[in-house]
N, C-alpha and C positions, 0 to 999 in steps of 0.2 A: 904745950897744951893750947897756946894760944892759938898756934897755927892751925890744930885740927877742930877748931871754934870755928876760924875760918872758911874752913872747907867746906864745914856741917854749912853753914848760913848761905855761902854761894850756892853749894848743892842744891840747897831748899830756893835761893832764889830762881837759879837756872830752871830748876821744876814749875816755878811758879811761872818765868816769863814762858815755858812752853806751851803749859796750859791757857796763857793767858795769848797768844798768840791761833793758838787752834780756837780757841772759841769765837777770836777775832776772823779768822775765817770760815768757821762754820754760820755768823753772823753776816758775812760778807752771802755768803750762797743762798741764804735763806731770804735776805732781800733781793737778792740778784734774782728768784724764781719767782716771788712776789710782784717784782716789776713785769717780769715776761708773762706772768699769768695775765694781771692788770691790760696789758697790751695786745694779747688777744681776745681778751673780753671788749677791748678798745674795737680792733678790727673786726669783730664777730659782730657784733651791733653796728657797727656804721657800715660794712657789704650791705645787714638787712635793711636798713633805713637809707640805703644808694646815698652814701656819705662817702663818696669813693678817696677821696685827696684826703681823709682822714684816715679813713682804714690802710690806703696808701703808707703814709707815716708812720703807722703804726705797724708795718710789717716790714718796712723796710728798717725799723729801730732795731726789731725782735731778727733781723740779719745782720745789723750791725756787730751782736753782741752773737751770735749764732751763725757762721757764714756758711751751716752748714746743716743748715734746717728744712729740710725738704717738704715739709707740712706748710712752712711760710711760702715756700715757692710755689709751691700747688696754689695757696689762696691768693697770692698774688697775680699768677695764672689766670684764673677766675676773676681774677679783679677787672686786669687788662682787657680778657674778651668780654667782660659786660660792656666795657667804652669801645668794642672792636676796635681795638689795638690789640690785632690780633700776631702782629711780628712779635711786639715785645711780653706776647701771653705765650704764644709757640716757645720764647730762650726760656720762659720762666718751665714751663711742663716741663723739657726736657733735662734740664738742669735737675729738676729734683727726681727726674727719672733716673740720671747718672746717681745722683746721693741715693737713692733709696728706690730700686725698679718697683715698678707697682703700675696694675694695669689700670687704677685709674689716670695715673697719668699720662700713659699712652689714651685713654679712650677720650680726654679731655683733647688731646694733641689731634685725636682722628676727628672730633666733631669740629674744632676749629676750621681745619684743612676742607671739612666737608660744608662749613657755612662761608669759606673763600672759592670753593668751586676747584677746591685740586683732589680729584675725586681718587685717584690713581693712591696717594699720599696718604688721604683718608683709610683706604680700605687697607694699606700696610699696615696702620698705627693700631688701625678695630682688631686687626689678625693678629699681630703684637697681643695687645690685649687678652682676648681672647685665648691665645696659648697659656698665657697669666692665671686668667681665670673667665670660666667657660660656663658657670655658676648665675649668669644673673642674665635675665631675660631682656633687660634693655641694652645689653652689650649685643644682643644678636638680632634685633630690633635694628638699631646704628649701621649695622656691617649691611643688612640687609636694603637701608635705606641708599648707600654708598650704592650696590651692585646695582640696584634697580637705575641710577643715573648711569652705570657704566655699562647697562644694556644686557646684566647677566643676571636674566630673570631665573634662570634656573637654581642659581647661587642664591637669589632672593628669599625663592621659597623654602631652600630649604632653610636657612636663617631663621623667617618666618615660623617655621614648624618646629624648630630645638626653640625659640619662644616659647611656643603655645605648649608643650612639652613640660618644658620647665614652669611656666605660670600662667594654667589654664582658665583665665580669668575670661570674662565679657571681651574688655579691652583688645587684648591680644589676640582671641577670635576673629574678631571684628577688625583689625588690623591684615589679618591674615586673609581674611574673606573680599578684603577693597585689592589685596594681590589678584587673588584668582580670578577678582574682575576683570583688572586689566590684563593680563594674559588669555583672558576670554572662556575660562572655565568656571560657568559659571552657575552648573549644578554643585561644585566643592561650595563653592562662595556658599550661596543659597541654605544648604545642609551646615556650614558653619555659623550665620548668624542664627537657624534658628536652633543651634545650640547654646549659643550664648544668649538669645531671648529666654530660654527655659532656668537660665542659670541667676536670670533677673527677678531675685522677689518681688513682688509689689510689696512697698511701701505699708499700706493698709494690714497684707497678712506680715511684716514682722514687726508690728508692735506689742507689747506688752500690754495685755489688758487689764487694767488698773481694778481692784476688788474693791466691789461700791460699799459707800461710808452708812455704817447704820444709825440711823437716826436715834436716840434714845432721849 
């Protein structure tokens, strides 16, 4: 009888150290996320407020403990080419291009190569991209900016015009319009700003006009 007293109270203790083990690490993960959130609200305010050797620290912690966080590498990426340190912004891109392919991080990699003047390099990384995803008008803006140094105005335009295409704003006309200049066409130019003049409200006509206060 005595023995199966035993049994019963290990049982219940064994039950109890299991449970009391799992909440010890369900306790463990729940600060473990709390610190890495903490550290990039660290590194998110100090990028905006150009606190770079903090934000630095702070992403390089949130890799310590993650060595395989492709989101940190990107903003450390970004960290690097605002100090153009731009070698050690180029391993950071591609690294988290390996962990996680994503065309921002090629288009980050192409605008680097395109503010070092390796335009050939640029325009691989924009085309990368670009296969990724083909959706956003300052990716074909970028590629077009590339061609136009590598002398392939006609790759330009068309860049230019899947822009204006995809976001036919003032902007992006007016961008497309200083092309046609320089390629010396410059009734398209002409016909495209003053489409994007037309597309400029005045100020005056979109305001709300406020219903005047009766006196009583």
């Amino acid at each position: 009888m005595l023995g199966l007293v035993v049994i019963a109270i290990l049982g219940i203790w064994a039950l109890y150290q299991k449970q009391t083990v799992g909440e010890v690490a369900s306790d463990l993960s729940s600060k473990l996320s709390d610190k890495l959130d903490q550290l990039w609200s660290i590194a998110q305010t100090s990028l905006q407020d150009r606190k770079y050797l903090r934000a630095e620290k702070a992403l390089l912690t949130i890799l310590r403990v993650d060595e395989r966080n492709a989101s940190a590498y990107n903003r450390l990426g970004i960290l690097y080419a605002k100090q153009q340190q731009f070698k050690e912004a180029i391993e950071c891109f591609e690294i988290a291009q390996s962990l996680e392919p994503s065309a921002s991080s090629l288009h980050n990699v192409g605008l680097i190569y395109f503010e070092t003047q390796n335009y050939d390099k640029a325009a691989l990384a924009f085309e990368q991209a670009l296969a990724m995803d083909s959706e956003h008008a300052a990716r074909h803006i970028a590629y077009a900016k590339v061609q136009e140094k590598l002398g392939n105005n006609k790759r330009m335009i068309e860049a230019l015009e899947k822009a204006v295409e995809l976001d036919p704003i003032p902007q992006t006309l007016t961008i497309l319009a200083d092309a046609y200049d320089r390629i010396g066409d410059t009734d398209l130019a002409l016909s495209l700003r003053e489409r994007a003049a037309k597309m400029i409200i005045p100020q005056s006509q979109n305001r709300v006009k406020q219903p005047r206060r009766v006196v009583m």
